[in-house]
C-alpha positions in Angstrom: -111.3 66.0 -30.9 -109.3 68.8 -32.3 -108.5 70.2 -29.0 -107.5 66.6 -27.9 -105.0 66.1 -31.0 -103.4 69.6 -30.0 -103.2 68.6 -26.4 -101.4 65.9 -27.2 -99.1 67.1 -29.4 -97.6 68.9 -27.1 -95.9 65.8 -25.2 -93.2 65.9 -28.8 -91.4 68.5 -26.8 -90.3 65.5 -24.9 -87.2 65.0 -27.8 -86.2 68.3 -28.2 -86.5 70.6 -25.0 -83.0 71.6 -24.1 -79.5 72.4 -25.1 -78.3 69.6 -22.9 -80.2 67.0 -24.6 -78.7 68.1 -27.9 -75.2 68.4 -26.9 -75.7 64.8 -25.2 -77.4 63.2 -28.7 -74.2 64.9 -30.5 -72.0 63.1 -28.2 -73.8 59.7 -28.7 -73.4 59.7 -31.9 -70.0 61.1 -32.2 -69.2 57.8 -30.3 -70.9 56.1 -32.4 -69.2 57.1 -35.6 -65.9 56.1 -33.7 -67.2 52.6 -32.2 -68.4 52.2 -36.2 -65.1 52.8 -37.6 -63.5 50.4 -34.6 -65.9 47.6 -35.6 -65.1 48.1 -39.3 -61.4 48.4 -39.0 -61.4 45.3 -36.4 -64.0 43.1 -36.2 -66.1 43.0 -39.5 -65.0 40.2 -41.7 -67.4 39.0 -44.6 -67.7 35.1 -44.7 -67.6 35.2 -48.6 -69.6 32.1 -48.7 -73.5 32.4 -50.4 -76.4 32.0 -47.6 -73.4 33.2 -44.8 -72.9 36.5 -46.4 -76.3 38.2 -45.9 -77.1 36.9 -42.7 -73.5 38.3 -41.6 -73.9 41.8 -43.6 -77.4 42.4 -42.0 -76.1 41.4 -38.5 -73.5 43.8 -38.5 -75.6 45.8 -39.3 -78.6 44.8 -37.3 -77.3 43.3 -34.1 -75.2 46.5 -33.0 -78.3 49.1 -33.6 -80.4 47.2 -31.5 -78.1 46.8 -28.9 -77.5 50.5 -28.6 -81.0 51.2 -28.8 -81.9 49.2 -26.2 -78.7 50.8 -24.1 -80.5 54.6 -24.7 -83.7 53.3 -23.9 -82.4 52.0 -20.5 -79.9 55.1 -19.9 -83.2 57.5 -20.7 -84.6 58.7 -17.2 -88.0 58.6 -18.8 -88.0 55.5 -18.9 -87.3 54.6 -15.7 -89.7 57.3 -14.5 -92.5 55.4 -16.7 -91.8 52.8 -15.1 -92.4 54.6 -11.6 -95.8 56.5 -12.9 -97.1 53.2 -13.9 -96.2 51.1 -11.2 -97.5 53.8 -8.4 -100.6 55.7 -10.2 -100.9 53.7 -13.7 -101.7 55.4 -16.7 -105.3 56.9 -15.6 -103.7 60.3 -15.8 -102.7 59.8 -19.5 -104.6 59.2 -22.5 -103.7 56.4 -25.3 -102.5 59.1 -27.4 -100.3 60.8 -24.7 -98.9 57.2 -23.6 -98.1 56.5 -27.4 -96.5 59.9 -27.5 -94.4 59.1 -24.7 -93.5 56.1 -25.4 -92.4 57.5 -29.2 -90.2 60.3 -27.3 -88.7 57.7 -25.2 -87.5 55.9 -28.7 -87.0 58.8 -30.4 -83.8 59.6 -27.8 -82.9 56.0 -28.2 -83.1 55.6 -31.8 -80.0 58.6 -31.7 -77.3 55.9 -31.4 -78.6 52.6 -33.7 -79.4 55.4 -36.6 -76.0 56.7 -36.3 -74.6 53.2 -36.8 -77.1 52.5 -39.0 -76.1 55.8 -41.3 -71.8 55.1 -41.2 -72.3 51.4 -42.1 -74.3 52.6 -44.8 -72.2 55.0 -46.1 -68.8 52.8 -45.8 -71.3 50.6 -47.6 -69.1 47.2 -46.3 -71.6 45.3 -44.8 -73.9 45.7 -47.6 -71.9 44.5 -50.5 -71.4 41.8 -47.7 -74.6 40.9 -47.9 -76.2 41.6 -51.2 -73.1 40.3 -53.6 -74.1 36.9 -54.1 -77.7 38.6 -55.2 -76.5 40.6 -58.1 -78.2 38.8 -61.5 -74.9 37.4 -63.6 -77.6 38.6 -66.6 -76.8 42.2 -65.6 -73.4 42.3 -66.7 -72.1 42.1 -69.5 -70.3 39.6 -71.1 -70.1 37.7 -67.8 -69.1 33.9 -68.2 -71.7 31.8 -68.2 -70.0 28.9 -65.9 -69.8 31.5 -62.8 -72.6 31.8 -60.7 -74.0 33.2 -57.4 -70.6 30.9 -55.4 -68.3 32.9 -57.0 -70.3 36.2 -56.7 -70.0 35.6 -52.7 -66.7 35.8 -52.9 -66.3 39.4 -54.1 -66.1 41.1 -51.1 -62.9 39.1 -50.4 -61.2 40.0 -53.6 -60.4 36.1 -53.8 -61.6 35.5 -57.5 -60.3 34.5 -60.7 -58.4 37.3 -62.3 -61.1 37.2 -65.6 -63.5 38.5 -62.9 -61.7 41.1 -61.6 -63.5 43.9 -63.9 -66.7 42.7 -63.0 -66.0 42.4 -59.3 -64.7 46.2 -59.5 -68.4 46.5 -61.1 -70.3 45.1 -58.5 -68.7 46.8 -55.7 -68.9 50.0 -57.2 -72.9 49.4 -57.5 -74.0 48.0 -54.8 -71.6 50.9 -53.1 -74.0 53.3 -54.8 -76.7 51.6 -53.8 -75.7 51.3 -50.0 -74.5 55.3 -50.2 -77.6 56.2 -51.6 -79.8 54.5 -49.0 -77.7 55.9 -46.4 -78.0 59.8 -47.6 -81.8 58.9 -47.3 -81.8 58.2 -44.2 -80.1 60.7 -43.1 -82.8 63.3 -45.3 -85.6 61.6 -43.8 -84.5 61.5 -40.2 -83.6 65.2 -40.5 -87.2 66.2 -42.0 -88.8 64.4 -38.8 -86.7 66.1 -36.7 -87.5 69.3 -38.2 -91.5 68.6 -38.2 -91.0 67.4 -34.4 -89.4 70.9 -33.6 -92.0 72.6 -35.8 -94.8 71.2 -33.7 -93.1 71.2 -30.4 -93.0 75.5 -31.2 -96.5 75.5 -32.4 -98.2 73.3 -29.7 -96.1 74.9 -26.6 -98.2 76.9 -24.1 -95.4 78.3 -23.2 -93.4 81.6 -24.1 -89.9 80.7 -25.4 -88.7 82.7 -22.5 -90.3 80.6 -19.8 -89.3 77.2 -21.7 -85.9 78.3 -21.2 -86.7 79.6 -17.7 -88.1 75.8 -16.9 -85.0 74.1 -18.6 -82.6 76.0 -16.4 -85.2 75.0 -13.4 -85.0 71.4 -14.3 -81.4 71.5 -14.7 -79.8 73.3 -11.4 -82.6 71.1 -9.3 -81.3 67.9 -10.6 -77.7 69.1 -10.1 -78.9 70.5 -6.5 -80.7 67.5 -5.9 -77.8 64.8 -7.0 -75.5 66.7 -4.8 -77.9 67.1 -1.9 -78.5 63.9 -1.9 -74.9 62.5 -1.9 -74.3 64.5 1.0 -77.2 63.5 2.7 -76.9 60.0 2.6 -73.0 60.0 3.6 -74.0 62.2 6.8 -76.8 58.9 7.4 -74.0 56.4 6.4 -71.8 58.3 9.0 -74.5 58.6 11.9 -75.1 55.1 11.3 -71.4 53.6 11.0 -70.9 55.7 14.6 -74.2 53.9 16.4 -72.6 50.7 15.9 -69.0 51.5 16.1 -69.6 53.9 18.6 -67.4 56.2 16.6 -66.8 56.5 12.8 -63.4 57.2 11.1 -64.0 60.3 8.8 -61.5 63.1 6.9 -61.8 66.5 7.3 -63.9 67.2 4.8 -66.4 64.9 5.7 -66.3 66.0 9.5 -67.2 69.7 8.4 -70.5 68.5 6.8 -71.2 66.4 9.7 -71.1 69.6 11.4 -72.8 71.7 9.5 -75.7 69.7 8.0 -76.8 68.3 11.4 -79.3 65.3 10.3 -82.9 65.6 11.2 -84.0 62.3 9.6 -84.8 60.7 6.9 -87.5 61.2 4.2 -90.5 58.7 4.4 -91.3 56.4 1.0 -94.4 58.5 0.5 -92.3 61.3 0.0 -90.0 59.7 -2.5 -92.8 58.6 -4.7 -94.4 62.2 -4.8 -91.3 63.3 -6.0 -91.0 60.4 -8.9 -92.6 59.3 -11.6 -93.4 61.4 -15.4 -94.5 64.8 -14.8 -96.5 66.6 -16.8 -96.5 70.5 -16.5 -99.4 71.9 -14.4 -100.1 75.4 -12.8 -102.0 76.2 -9.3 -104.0 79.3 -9.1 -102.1 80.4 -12.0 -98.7 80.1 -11.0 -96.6 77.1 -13.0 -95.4 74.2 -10.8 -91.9 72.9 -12.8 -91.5 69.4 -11.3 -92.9 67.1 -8.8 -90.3 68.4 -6.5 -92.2 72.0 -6.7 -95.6 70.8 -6.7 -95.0 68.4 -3.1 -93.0 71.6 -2.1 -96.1 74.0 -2.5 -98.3 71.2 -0.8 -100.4 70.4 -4.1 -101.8 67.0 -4.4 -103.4 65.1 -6.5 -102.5 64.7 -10.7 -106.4 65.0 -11.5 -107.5 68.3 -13.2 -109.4 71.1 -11.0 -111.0 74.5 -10.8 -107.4 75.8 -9.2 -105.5 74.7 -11.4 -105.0 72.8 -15.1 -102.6 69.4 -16.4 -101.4 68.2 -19.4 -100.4 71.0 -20.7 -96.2 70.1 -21.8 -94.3 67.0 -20.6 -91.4 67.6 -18.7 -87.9 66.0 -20.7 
């Protein structure tokens, strides 16, 4: 069972397993700050009427972190690569706790964006005297008039009240800003301890040296940059041989005509290519030498995802 736990552990280096993926969650939620600040300056505007104030405060809230964490969950490869894994091989080659793992790494990337938001609304703390003003018990300040109640509390986010108010309103903002600050420096503690345990374990549970991490990471990164470009080049070459069988000729620039002439097409890859090279790939070695990617493994000729004597699985999730 122990051994099981450990194993899959090891699919939290999903989040955190290269520089790219931190300079990209840095750049999500740089834009994020700055779409925040946008919505704030622009579009928030509190209703200022009781029972319309906190559904509009937790919506702005709310509504814009779920829709950009359903925007990383779609922009994550991963996810799209489930998709692929399960739709072609299911999930025979996973275990529930590996699947649950995945699945967390895949939210964990997307949650980068909607916490972000989440954080700055908190901290401008707007949104939440939006939608917690009307709450505030009249019995907690003092010396407020009786004949005011939760209507006129609404309205203090608007500033629209009757000037014998204004002390108190200045109160109420200033608490519930505490209060709204306050939850938002937790979150930010608490999302910084996970991420520190997640790296902690992602160390501990490697197999890997930190050399040959970084070895794979470079690996991962020049083969999808070899294999984007490949590819465009490949399929303009088809587009060109194609265009010219029906034309008879095709109409291209000069640059184009030198890779038509030096990349003489030989055909097309068959679909049971293209699904050995997709899906989730989990690191394996063959006789003791490491295969980095499904590319790799179909390019050494090894098949099959099952463990055997020549060779062992599950060891690290590619991210």
């Amino acid at each position: 069972m122990a051994a099981l736990i450990a194993e899959n552990f090891r699919f939290l280096s999903l989040f955190f397993k290269s520089k790219d993926v931190m300079i990209f969650n840095g750049l999500v939620a740089l834009g994020t700050v700055g779409s925040e600040e946008l919505f704030s300056v622009v579009a928030f505007n509190c209703p200022c009427s009781p029972a319309r104030n906190y559904i509009y405060g937790l919506a702005a809230i709310g509504v814009p972190a779920l829709a950009l964490f359903l925007i990383g969950v779609i922009w994550n490869n991963h996810t799209w690569n489930l998709v692929a894994e399960c739709h072609k091989r299911g999930t025979k080659n996973f275990s529930a706790a590996a699947t649950f793992l995945l699945f967390g790494s895949i939210m964990g990337r997307a949650a980068v964006a909607p916490v972000t938001w989440s954080v700055i609304s908190l901290l401008r703390g707007e949104a939440y005297i939006c939608a917690l003003s009307e709450f505030v018990r009249p019995s907690s300040l003092e010396k407020f008039p009786a004949e005011y109640g939760a209507e006129v509390l609404a309205r203090f986010p608007c500033k629209d009240v009757p000037t014998n108010l204004t002390k108190f309103r200045d109160e109420v903002t200033r608490r519930l800003r505490y209060e709204s600050q306050l939850f938002g420096w937790l979150l930010i503690g608490i999302v910084a301890v996970l991420v520190f345990l997640t790296k902690c374990l992602k160390h501990c549970c490697s197999p890997l040296s930190y050399r040959q991490e970084a070895y794979w990471a470079q690996y991962r990164s020049n083969e999808n940059k070899l294999f984007q470009r490949t590819a465009e080049v490949h399929s303009r070459i088809l587009a060109a041989t194609n265009v010219k069988q029906f034309f008879g000729f095709v109409a291209l620039d000069k640059e184009e005509k030198e890779l038509v002439q030096e990349f003489p097409l030989e055909g097309v890859q068959p679909s049971p290519q293209w699904n050995a090279i997709t899906g989730v790939y989990i690191y394996r070695e063959n006789k003791g030498f490491p295969l980095y990617s499904r590319l790799h493994k179909w390019a050494k000729g090894v098949e099959g995802n099952g463990p055997s004597p020549e060779g062992h699985e599950m060891l690290f999730l590619a991210s």
